[in-house]
N, C-alpha and C positions, 0 to 999 in steps of 0.2 A: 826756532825760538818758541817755547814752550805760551800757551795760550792763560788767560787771565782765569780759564776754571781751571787748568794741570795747577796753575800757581796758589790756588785756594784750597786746592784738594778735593776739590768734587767734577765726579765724571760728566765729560758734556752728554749732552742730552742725544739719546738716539733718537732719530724719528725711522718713522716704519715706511719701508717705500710703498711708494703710489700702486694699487692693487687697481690693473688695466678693467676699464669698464666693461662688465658682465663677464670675467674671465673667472671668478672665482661663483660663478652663480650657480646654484644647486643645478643639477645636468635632469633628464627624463621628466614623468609629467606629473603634471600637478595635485595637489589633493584632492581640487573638485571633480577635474578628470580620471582620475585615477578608476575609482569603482564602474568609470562607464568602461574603462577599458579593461576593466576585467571580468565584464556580463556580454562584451561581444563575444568571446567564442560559446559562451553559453545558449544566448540569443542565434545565432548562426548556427549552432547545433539542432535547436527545436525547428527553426525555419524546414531546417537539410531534413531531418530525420522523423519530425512530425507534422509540423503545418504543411510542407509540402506533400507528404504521401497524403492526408485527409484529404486536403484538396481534389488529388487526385483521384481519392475514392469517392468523393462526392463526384465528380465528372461523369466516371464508368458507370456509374449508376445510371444516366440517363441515354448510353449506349447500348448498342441493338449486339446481341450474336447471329451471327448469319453462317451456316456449313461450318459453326465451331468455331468459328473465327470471328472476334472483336471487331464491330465497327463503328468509326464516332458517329453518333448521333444525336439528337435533340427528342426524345420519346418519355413522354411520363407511365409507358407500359410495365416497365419493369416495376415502378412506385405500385402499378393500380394492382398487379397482380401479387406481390407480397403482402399488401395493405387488405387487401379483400382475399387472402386465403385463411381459412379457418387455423391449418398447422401454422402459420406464425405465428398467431394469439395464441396457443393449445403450449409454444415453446416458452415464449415470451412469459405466460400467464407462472412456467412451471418454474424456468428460471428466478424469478423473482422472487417464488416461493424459498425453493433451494438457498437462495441468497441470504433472502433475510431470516432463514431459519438457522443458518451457521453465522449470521451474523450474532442473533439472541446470543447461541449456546455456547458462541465463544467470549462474549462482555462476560456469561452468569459464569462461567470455567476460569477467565483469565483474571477477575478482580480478585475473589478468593487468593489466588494463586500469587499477585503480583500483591496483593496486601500481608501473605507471608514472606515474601523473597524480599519485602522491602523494609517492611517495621518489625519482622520475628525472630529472621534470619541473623545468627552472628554474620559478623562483615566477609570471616572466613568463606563458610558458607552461603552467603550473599554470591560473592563473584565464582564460587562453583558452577551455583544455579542458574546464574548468566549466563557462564559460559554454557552448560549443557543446553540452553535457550536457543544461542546463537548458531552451533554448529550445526543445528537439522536446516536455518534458514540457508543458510551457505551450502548444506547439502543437495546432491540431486533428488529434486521430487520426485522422478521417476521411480528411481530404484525404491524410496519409500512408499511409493503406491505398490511396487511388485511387492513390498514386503508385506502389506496389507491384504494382498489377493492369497497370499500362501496361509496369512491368518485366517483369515474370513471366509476360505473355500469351501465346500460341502464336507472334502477328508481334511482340513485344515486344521490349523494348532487347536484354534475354538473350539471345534466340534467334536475335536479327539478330547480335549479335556471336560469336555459339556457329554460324550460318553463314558468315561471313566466313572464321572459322579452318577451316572445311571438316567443320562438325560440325553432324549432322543434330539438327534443333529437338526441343526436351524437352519435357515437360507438366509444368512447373515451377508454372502456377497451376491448382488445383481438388486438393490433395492433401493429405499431412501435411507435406510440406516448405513450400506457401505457409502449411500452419496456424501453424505454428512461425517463420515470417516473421513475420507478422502479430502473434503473439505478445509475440514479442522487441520488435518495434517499440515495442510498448506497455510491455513493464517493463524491459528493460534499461538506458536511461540511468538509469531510479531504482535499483535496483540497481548502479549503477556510483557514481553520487551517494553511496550509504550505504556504500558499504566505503569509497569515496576520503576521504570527513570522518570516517574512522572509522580508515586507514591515517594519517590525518594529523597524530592526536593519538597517534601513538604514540609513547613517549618514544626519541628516535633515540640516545640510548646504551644502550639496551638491542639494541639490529641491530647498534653499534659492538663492545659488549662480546661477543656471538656471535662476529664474523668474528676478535677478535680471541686467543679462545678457538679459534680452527682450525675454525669452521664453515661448509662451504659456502652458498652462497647457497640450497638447496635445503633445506637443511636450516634456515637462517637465519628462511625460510616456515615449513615446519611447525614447527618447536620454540616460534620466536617470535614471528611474526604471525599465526599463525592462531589462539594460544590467545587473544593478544590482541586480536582482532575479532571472537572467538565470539560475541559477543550481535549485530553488526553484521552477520556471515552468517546468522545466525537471522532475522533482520531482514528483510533484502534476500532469503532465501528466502522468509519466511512471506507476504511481499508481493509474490512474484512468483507465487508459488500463491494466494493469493484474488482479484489481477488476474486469472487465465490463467482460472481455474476459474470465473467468471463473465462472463467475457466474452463477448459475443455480433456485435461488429463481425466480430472475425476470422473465426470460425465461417461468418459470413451470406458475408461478400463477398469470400475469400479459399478458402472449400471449395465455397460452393455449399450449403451445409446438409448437406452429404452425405460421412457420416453425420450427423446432428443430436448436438450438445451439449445438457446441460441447460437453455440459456438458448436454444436452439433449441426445445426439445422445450415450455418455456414456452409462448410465443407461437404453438407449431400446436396447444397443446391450446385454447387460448384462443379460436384460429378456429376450431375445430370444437365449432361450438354455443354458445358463449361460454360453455364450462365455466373461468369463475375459479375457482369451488370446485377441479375437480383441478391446474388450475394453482397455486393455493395451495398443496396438498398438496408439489409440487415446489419451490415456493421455499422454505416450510417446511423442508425438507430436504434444502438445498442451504445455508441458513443455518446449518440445526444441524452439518452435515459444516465449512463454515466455520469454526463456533465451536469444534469439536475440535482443529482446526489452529491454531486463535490460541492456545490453551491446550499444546498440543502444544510451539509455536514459545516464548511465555514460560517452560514449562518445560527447553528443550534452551537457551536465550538465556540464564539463570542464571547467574551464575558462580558462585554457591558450590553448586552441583548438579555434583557429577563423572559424566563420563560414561563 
């Protein structure tokens, strides 16, 4: 027998069955937790792969070599005898120099550079010049140092073309000038990378509103693009200084070793004797001068820090 809704013409009411308590509940983890679990393997990476080797170089450093062979110890000999030899200061003093001299020459190279590729360039040519940017960073440094030794050699491209024009051959490799070759090689397309995506995002009515305000183009740079890439020259310097400052290809196959860098001065304390312990002592201290510049460079890279 038909019911009193079939008999009125309207459908009875469906109800929705009972949905079992927390059966239907979103599954894996939460949003607060989320970002933590996805900085554990990052976290556990720096543990494995850097805090713990420092660690350990801090250790060795106060252990003794006896007949060539590592022994744990508790000795501040190794500290006194790096700290008081004249050649640590003599590497230290050169490095620094080396450093912040390819640091300069690659800010005065790479702004020019990154202020064409980024407001000059059609967009065509824009991602040309990137890419030609990118491909030396992903390339082997090596091979581009050997390419700079066949340039820079006494019979080298340079010098065969520095004879043609009736100019007698230079000592362009073994110097500070191939040091600073070599250098460059290694951080300025990054440094040209990081001001050009950094020029790029700059809002271009703020360049329009300048020139139309009567600002030369000179002025255009410091008033307006330079306060706005200050963290992106912070950047591109602080990274061209802990490249240059650790580097050891250019140093080796570009001077000769002569004078030694820190990362020179590393590997001949190592052969002589297989003193790891005072080679520790140098990297120790070559890290900590690092770590004053990263902190240096995040402090001047602020922007709400006036300088």
């Amino acid at each position: 027998m038909a019911n009193a809704s079939t008999l009125a013409g309207t459908p009875p009411p469906v109800h929705a069955p009972e949905q079992a308590h927390g059966r239907d509940r979103p599954r894996g983890p939460s949003p607060k937790t989320l970002p933590t679990l996805l900085g554990v393997p990052v976290l556990a990476w720096q543990l494995v792969f850097f805090a713990g080797p420092l660690l350990f170089l801090v250790v060795v450093s106060f252990w003794r070599v006896q007949s060539f062979r590592l022994e744990p110890a508790f000795s501040f000999d190794n500290w006194e005898r790096i700290l008081g030899a004249a050649t640590f200061y003599k590497a230290l003093l050169h490095t620094l120099q080396a450093a912040a001299t390819a640091t300069v020459l690659a800010l005065l190279i790479a702004f020019p550079a990154a202020y064409t590729i980024a407001l000059r360039l059609q967009p065509r040519l824009r991602d040309l010049a990137i890419a030609l940017l990118v491909i030396p960073v992903f390339s082997s440094y090596m091979l581009r140092i050997y390419a700079w030794q066949i340039v820079l050699s006494p019979m080298g491209i340079a010098n065969s073309l520095l004879g043609a024009l009736g100019i007698e051959a230079l000592p362009l490799l073994g110097g500070a000038f191939s040091l600073q070759v070599g250098l460059l090689t290694l951080t300025l397309p990054i440094a040209v990378l990081v001001l050009s995506f950094a020029l790029s995002g700059v809002d271009p009515s703020l360049v329009e509103a300048a020139e139309n305000l009567g600002c030369r183009r000179l002025q255009v740079v410091t008033h307006v693009l330079l306060p706005a890439v200050r963290p992106a020259l912070v950047l591109a310097g602080s990274t061209t200084f802990l490249l240059a400052f650790g580097d050891y290809v250019s140093p080796l196959f570009m001077t000769g070793s002569n004078p030694p860098t820190l990362s020179i001065l590393i590997v001949d304390t190592v052969k002589s004797g297989s003193q790891w312990p005072r080679a520790s002592v140098i990297g120790v201290c070559m890290l900590a001068l690092l770590g004053l510049v990263f902190l240096l460079g995040r402090r001047l890279g602020n922007p709400r820090r006036s300088t």
